[in-house]
C-alpha positions in Angstrom: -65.6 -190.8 -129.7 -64.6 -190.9 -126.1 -66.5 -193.1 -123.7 -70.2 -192.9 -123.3 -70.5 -191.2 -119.8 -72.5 -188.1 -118.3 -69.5 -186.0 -119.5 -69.7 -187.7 -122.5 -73.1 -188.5 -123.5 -74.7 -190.0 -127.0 -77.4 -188.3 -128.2 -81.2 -190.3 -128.8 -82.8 -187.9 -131.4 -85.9 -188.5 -132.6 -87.6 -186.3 -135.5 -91.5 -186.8 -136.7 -93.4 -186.1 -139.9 -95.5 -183.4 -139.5 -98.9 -184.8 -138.4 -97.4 -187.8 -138.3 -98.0 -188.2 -142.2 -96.7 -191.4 -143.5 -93.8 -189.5 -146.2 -91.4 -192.5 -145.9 -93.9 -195.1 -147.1 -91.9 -195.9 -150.0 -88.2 -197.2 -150.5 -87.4 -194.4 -153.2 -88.1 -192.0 -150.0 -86.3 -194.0 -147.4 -83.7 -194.3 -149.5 -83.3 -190.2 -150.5 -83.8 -190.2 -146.3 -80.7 -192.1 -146.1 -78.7 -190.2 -148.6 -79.8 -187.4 -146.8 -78.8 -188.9 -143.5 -75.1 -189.3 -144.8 -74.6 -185.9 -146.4 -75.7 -184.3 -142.9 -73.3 -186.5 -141.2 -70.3 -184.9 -143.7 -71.4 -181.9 -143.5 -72.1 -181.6 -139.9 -68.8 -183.5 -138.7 -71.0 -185.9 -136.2 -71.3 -189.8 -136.1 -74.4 -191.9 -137.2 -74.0 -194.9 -134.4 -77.2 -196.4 -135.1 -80.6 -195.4 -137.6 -84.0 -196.5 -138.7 -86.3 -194.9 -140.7 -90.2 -195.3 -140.3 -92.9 -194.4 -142.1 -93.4 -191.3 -140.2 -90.7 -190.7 -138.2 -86.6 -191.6 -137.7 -84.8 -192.1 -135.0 -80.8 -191.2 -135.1 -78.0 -192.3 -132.5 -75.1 -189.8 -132.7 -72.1 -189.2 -130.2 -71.9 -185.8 -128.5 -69.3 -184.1 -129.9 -71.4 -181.5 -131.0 -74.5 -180.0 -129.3 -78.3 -181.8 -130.4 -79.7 -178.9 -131.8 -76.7 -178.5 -134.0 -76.9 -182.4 -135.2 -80.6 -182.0 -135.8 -80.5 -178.7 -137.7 -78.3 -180.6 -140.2 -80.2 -183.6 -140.0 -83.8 -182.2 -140.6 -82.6 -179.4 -142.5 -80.9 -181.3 -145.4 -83.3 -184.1 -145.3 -86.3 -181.6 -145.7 -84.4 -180.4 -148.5 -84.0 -183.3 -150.4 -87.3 -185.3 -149.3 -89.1 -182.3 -150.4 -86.8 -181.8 -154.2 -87.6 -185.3 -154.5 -91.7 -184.9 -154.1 -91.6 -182.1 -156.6 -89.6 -183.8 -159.0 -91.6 -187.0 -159.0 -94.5 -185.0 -159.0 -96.0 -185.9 -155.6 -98.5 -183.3 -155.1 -100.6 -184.6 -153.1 -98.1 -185.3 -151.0 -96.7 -181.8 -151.3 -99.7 -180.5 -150.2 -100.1 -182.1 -146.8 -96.6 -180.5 -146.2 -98.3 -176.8 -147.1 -96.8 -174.2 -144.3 -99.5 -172.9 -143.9 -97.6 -169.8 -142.0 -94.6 -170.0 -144.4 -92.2 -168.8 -141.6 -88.8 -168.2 -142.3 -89.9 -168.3 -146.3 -90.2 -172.2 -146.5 -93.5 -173.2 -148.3 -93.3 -176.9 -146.9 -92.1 -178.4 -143.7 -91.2 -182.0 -143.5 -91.2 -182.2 -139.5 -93.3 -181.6 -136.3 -90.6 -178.7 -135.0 -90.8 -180.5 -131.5 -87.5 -183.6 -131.9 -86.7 -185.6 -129.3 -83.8 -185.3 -128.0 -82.3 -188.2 -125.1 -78.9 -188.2 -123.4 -77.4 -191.2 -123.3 -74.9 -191.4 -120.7 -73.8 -195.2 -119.6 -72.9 -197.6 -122.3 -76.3 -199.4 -120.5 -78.3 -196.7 -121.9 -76.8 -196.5 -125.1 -77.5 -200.1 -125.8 -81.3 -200.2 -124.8 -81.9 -197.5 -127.2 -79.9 -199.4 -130.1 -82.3 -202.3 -129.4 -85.3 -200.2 -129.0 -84.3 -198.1 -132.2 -83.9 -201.8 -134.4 -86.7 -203.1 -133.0 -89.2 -200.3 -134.2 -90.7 -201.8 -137.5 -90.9 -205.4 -135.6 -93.1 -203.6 -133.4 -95.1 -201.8 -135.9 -95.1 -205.3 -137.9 -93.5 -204.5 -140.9 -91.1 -207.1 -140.4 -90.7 -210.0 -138.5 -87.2 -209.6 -137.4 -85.2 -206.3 -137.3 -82.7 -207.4 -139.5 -85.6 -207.9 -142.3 -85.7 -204.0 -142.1 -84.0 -202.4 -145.3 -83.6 -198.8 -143.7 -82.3 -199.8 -140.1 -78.5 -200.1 -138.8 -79.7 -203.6 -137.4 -77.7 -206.2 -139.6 -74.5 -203.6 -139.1 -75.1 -204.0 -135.3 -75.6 -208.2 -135.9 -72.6 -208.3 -137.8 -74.1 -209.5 -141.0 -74.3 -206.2 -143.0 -75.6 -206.6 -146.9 -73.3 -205.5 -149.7 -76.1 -202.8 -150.6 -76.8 -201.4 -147.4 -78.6 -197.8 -148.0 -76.6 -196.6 -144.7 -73.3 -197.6 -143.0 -73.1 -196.5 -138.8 -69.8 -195.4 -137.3 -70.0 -198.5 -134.7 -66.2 -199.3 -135.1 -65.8 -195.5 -133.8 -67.1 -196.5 -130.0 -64.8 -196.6 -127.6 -66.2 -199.7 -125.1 -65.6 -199.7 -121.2 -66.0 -203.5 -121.4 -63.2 -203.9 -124.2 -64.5 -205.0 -127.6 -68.1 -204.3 -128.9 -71.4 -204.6 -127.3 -73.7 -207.0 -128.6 
């Protein structure tokens, strides 16, 4: 990853449930979220800087190497996939229901996401790291935890140096290349 810059920005993408339903309530979700988070990443050949998964939304760090739309296709695409595989297998069909497409455009019977992501460039290292600590901070403001490295599903203790042996995500920090020499903290 070359330096965060305008000619080299990070991306800030940000995908919601669709009416803001609460899908990744549970850890067996947040976990297939995760899963789905790192198969995207191989598939997609982009970096996962920094994560967190809420109850009804993500939000997703990634360097700029390739274009947002391209990240987030794989990103949305393979975790509606699997979140969805998972709800039918477990039989969630309550669930499955408040996903209904009611349009069923492009064949898809359910959609996962509000089709409107987020997408913020990220182009001083200043940037960058406001939206790390915004993006860990996000279930300590929603009071789910009282410190972000409480957070299961969050790149938090990665960032704090203090990463679990289980952790349902590992982040490409080491592959930031710092103005300031060394990583930021």
């Amino acid at each position: 990853m070359n330096f965060i810059s305008p000619n080299s920005p990070a991306y800030y993408l940000t995908s919601v449930t669709k009416d803001r339903l609460p899908v990744f309530r549970l850890d067996a979700l947040k976990s297939v979220a995760c899963d789905a988070l790192n198969e995207s990443r191989a598939s997609g050949g982009f970096l996962i800087l920094a994560y967190v998964i809420m109850p009804d939304h993500l939000h997703v760090i990634s360097d700029g190497e390739k274009k947002a739309a391209v990240i987030l296709r794989f990103i949305n695409g393979i975790m509606s996939r699997r979140i969805i595989d998972f709800l039918k297998r477990e039989g969630h069909s309550s669930s499955l229901e408040k996903l209904r497409h009611e349009s069923y455009r492009r064949g898809h019977e359910y959609s996962l996401w509000d089709h409107h992501p987020n997408v913020r460039l990220l182009t001083s290292e200043s940037m960058f790291m406001q939206r790390v600590h915004y993006t860990h901070q996000n279930p300590v403001r929603m009071g789910l935890v009282d410190s972000a490295d409480e957070y299961h599903y969050s790149s938090a203790r990665i960032w704090n140096r203090a990463p679990r042996e289980a952790e349902p995500l590992m982040v490409d920090i080491g592959r930031i290349k710092w103005r300031r020499g060394g990583a930021a903290s």
